[in-house]
Residue, then its C-alpha position, 0 to 999 in steps of 0.5 A: x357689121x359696119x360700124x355706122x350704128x348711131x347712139x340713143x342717149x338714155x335719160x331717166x329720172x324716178x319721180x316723187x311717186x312710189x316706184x316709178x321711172x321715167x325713161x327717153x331715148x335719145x337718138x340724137x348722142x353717141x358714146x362706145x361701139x361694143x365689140x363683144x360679151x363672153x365668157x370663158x373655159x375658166x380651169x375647167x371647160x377644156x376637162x369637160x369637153x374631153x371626159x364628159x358625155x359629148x350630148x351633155x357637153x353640147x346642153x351647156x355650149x347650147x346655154x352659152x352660145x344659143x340665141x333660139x327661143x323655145x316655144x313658150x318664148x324663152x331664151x334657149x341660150x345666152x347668145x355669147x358673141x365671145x368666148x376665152x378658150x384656155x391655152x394649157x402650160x403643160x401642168x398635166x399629171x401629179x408629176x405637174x404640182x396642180x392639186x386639182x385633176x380638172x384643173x392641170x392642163x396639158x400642152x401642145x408643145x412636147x419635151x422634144x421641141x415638137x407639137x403635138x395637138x391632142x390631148x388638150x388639144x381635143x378640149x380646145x377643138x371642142x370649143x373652137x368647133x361650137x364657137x364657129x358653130x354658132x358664129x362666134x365672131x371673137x375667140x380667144x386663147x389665154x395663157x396662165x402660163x408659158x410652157x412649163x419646159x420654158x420655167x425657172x421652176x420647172x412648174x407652171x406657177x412660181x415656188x418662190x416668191x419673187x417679182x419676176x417672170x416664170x420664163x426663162x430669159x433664154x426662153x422669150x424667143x421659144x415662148x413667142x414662137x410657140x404663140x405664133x404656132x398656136x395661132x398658125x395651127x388654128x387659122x389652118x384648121x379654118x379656126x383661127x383664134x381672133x386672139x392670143x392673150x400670153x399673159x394673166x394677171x401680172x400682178x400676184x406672185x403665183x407662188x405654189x406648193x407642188x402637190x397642192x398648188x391651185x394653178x397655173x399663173x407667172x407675175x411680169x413686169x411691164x418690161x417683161x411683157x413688152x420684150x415678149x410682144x415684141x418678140x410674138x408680133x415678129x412671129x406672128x409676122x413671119x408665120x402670116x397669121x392674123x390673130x391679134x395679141x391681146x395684153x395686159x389682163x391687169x389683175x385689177x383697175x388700180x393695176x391698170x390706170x394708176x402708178x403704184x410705187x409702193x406695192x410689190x407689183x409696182x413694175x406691173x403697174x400704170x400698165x395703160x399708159x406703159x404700154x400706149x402712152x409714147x412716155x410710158x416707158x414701154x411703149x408697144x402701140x405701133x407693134x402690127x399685131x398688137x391689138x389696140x386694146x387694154x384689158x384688164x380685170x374687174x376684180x376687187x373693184x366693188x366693195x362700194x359704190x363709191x369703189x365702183x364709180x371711182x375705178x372706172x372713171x380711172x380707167x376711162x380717163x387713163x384710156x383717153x389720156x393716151x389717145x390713138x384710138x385705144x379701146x378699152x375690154x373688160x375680160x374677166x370678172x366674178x364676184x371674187x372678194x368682199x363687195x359681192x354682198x352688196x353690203x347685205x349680210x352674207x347669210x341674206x345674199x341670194x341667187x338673185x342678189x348675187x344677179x343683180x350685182x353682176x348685171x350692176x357691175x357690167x353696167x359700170x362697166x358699159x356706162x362709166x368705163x366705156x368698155x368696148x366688150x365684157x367677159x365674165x370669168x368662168x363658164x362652169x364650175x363645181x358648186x362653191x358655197x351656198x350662193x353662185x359666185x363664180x360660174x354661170x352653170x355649176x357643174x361636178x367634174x367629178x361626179x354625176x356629170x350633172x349641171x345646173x344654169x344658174x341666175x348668173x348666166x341669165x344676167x349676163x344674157x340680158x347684155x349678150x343676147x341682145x347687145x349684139x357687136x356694133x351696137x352703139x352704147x347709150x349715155x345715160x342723162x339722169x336726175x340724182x347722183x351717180x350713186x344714188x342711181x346704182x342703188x336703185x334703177x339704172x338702164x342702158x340702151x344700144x342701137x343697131x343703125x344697120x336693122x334700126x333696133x335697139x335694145x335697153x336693159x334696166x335693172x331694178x336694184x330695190x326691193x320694190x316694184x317699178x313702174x317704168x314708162x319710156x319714150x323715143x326721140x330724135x328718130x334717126x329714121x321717120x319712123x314714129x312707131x315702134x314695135x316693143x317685146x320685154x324679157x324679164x329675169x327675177x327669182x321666177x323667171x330666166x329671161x321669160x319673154x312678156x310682150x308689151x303695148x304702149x310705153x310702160x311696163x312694170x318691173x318686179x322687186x329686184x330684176x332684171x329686164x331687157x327691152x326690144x324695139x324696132x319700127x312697127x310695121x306700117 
């Protein structure tokens, strides 16, 4: 799509009376253009396409990726306009050190120096075929690891615990040959990867046991990482592919945006201005196949409000410092850590809370980071504990091949199924702090120039029930009318469709709503 898509500014203020919101759209203000929402593999996506049952396999890519309704007006799928399909380092077997059989991984490069694209290769093709099957426009390879044939440790994760990286010195130049045959492979098969991503989380040591190691993982310092997308965008060059390298995956905001000379990780850290700022050190923004985009990790940076507030407006303003048009992707999240309560008591936290939470994070995320895209972490994944944390659809990789949508997919699909790439973002103009707000009512809206729509999502984050009245301005259009349909995720519902007639609708308790508009037929 072209991006010629014209901003609403979103403007919301809760009255004095009980419960009730008022919301403007503005179309005369303009913030980000998002490019994407997704999810991923995670450790497990690549071992369900190849032992799973083919037709249950095709019911979960249906969740993820389609944008049907069925005929009582439900969201068949969630619409993901992204996916991350893991690249494996080669941990496979016993022999591999990873404890868990779904999460060792394969590699397509061999012990002899050749490829060889079975094997994990069928999980990573199952992927890549549904991705094109349902026009997912980015797709994503990511790399835990180098090829354990390039390690210190003989392993894809660390056995000793220096900050340093798993792969070799000599290794730099095989490691970046080996992208560049990955990404040469897929454009051949007329699936290319729109990205490579050869580095994760640089921050955390990654130091295992083998035999009961729990992934594949390698620290990088910032010097490390630049010597080898040096290297790769050489080889992408010479191999005529046009994936793009995608760097850093900070393993968190602070790691990201911020110097941090005293912890261990500290040469993986201030990693925007490393890397794009002409004076970081490291600078590798002019590199062609370098894509002009910094990502990181929304991990650890919601324990409170006030956290959310403070490390997104340090991404931004890191992002903005540095200029030369640098975007900015969330690309991985789950509600790892402490702050996934939402300050309740764990035992009280539900299924919908833990929905809430998410679709509040992504709204920061949107809202005060300016985020160009958002990725969740894992798309499936065993049940772990009483509450969904950390997948969209719990499954058993062991078992029954059983599975189960969660509240989390459908939060995530009130933003990617609606929020489609080229829609312009909406700021938010609000009476009441910033806090105050994300403890109770917030909303976001995008606007589609090309098919004059939008979209607005409005999350109600208390235990009553909002009255939400809205209304449009500054029309880019003459349209005065507009046709509207609703689609609400509470404890009963998953994005159910309601229609909707004049400008006001009411929210249950603690849900979540997206609202359609586009010019009424005249």
């Amino acid at each position: 799509m072209i991006l010629r898509s014209v901003l609403l500014a979103v403007c919301f203020a809760a009255s004095a009376g009980a419960g009730e919101t008022h919301v403007a759209l503005d179309f005369s203000k303009r913030a980000q253009v998002i490019e994407n929402i997704g999810s991923s593999t995670g450790m497990h996506g690549d071992y369900i396409a190849r032992h799973w049952r083919p037709e249950t396999v095709d019911a979960i890519a249906d969740l993820l990726f389609s944008r049907r309704f069925d005929a009582d007006g439900a969201a068949e799928g969630i619409g993901l306009s992204s996916f991350r399909i893991q690249i494996g380092g080669g941990g496979a077997g016993e022999a591999g050190g990873i404890k868990e059989p779904w999460r060792r991984t394969d590699c397509f490069l061999r012990p002899d120096g050749t490829y060889d694209w079975s094997g994990q290769g069928q999980g990573t093709l199952y992927w890549r075929r549904k991705a094109l099957e349902y026009d997912v426009p980015t797709v994503i390879g990511y790399l835990n690891s180098p090829p354990v044939y390039f390690t210190h440790s003989g392993y894809t994760f660390k056995t000793n615990e220096t900050f340093t990286t798993n792969l070799r010195d000599e290794c730099f130049d095989g490691y970046a040959q080996f992208l560049a045959r990955v990404a040469a492979h897929g454009q051949a098969l007329g699936m290319p990867f729109t990205h490579l991503s050869p580095v994760n989380e640089p921050q955390w040591f990654w130091k295992g046991t083998p035999g009961r190691a729990k992934q594949e993982g390698s620290p990088w310092t910032n010097g490390q990482i630049a010597r080898l997308v040096r290297l790769a965008d050489a080889a992408f060059r010479d191999h005529g592919v046009s994936t793009k390298l995608l760097i850093p995956e900070a393993a968190d905001y602070d790691a990201l945006a911020t110097p941090m000379p005293e912890r261990p990780f500290a040469a993986a850290t201030d990693q925007v201005r490393a890397f794009w700022g002409r004076d970081g050190g490291h600078y590798v923004g002019d590199l062609p196949s370098l894509e002009t985009v910094a990502a990181g990790h929304a991990y650890f940076s919601d324990g409170s409000v006030d956290e959310l507030i403070h490390t997104r407006t340090a991404v931004k303003k890191a992002v903005e410092d540095v200029g030369s048009g640098l975007r900015f992707w969330q690309t991985e999240y789950s509600l790892l850590g402490q702050g996934w309560t939402g300050g309740l008591p764990a035992w009280s936290v539900d299924e919908m809370d833990a929905a809430l939470l998410l679709a509040r994070n992504i709204h920061v995320d949107f809202t005060l980071a300016d985020a160009a895209a958002w990725q969740w972490w894992s798309s499936t994944e065993p049940k772990l504990g009483r509450v969904p944390r950390y997948c969209l659809i719990e499954c058993d990789p062991h078992g029954d091949q059983t599975y189960r949508a969660t509240k989390l997919l459908w939060a995530l699909g009130h933003y990617s199924r609606f929020v489609r790439p080229g829609m312009v973002r909406v700021p938010v103009e609000a009476e009441g702090a910033v806090a105050e707000r994300l403890a109770r009512v917030m909303a976001s809206a995008y606007y589609d120039a090309d098919r004059h729509r939008w979209a607005m999502v409005v999350i109600n984050f208390t235990n009553r029930k909002q009255e939400i009245r809205f209304s449009t301005k500054r029309l880019p259009r003459s349209e005065e009318r507009w046709t509207t349909a609703g689609f609400l995720t509470d404890r009963k519902h998953d994005l159910q469709r309601f229609d909707l007639s004049g400008d006001a609708f009411s929210m249950p308790p603690k849900s979540i709503v997206t609202l359609l508009g586009e010019p009424a037929p005249r």
